[in-house]
N, C-alpha and C positions, 0 to 999 in steps of 0.2 A: 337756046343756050345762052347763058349771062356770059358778058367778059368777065368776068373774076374767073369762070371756068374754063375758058378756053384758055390764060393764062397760068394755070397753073401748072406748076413745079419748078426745078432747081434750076437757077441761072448759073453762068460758066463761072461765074466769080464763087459763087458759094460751092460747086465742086469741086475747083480747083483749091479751094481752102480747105474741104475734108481731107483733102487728098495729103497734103501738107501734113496735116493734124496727124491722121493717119501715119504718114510716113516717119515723125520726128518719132511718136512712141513705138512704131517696130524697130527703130535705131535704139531706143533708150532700152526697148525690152533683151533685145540682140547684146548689147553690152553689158546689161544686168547678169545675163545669162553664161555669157564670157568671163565676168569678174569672177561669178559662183564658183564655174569651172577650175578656175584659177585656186584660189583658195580652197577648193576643197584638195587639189592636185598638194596644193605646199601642206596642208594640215595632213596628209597621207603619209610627208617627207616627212615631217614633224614629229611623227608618230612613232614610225618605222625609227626613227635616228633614236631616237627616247628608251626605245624598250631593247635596241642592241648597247646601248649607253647602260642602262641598267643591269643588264647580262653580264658585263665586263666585270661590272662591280659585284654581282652574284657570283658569279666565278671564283673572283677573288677569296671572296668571303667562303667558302667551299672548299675548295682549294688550301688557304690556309698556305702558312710560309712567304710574307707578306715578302716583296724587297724593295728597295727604293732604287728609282727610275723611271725611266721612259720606256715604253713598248708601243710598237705599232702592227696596225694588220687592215687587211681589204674584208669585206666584207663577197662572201660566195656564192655562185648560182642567183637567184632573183634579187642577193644587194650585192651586186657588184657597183652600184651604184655612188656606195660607203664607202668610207674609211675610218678608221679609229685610231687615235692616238692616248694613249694611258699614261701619266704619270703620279708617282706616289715620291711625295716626300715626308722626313719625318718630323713631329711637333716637338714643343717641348718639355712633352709629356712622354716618360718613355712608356712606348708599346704604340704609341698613337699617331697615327700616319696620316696624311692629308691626300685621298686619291677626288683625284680629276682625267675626266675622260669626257674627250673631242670628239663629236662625230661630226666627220666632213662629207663634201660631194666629191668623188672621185673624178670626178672629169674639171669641175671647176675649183676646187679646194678650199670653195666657202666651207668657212663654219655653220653647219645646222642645228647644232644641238651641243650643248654642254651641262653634266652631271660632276660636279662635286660631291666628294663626303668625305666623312672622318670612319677608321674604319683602325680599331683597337685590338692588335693581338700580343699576347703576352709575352714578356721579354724571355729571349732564354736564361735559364736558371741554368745555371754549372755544377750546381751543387745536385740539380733533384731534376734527371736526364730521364726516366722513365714515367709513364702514366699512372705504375703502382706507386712509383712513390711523392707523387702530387696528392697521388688519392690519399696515402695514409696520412700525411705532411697536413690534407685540409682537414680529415676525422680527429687528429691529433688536435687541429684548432680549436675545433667545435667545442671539442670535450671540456676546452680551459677554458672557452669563453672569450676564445681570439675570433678573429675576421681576416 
């Protein structure tokens, strides 16, 4: 047998350096995988906050009988985690209202999410209190070639 082969393989310095190498990237992989965690966790919050943010304002718009103020509410059963806060004030456009709604964390009372809009409902008319007589009121425009 040749020395070169009785000599062969890893000395303690070149293991102890995989080892290292080794060890730094299942630390970098370990935190990569934690950060993921992480953000995918807030992007869930983000989400959730976004489409009861959205609801408030569908509501409203459905709903109908717009008024100016503030309103709050918790969110039930699996968001209890929420909270909403609503207000509409009005522009200076009449009919036209400026709604903003907050959703927070209920436990810590960050803000997670905020929806603005403009959301336009018709002033009341004193003079024309029924739905018939909108209607004839609009067929009468047409006819003249009003708007």
């Amino acid at each position: 047998m040749s020395a070169r082969h009785a000599n062969a393989g890893f000395s303690l310095v070149e293991v102890v350096c995989a080892i290292l190498i080794l060890g730094f990237a299942l630390v970098a992989l370990t935190e990569g995988i934690t950060t993921a965690l992480k953000s995918s966790k807030e992007s869930e919050l983000q989400t959730t906050a976004a489409l009861i943010a959205a609801g408030q304002i569908e509501t409203l718009r459905a709903e109908g009988g717009l008024t100016d103020g503030e309103t709050d509410g918790e969110g039930l059963g699996d968001l209890s985690l929420y909270r909403w806060k609503q207000s509409s004030t009005p522009t200076s456009v009449d009919g036209l209202h400026e709604v903003a709604v907050v959703v927070e964390n209920s436990k810590s009372g960050q803000a997670i999410y905020e929806l603005r809009t403009l959301l336009f409902e018709l002033p009341e008319d004193t003079a024309l209190t029924s739905p018939s007589d909108r209607r004839a009121t609009s067929r009468t425009n047409r006819r003249e070639g009003r708007r």
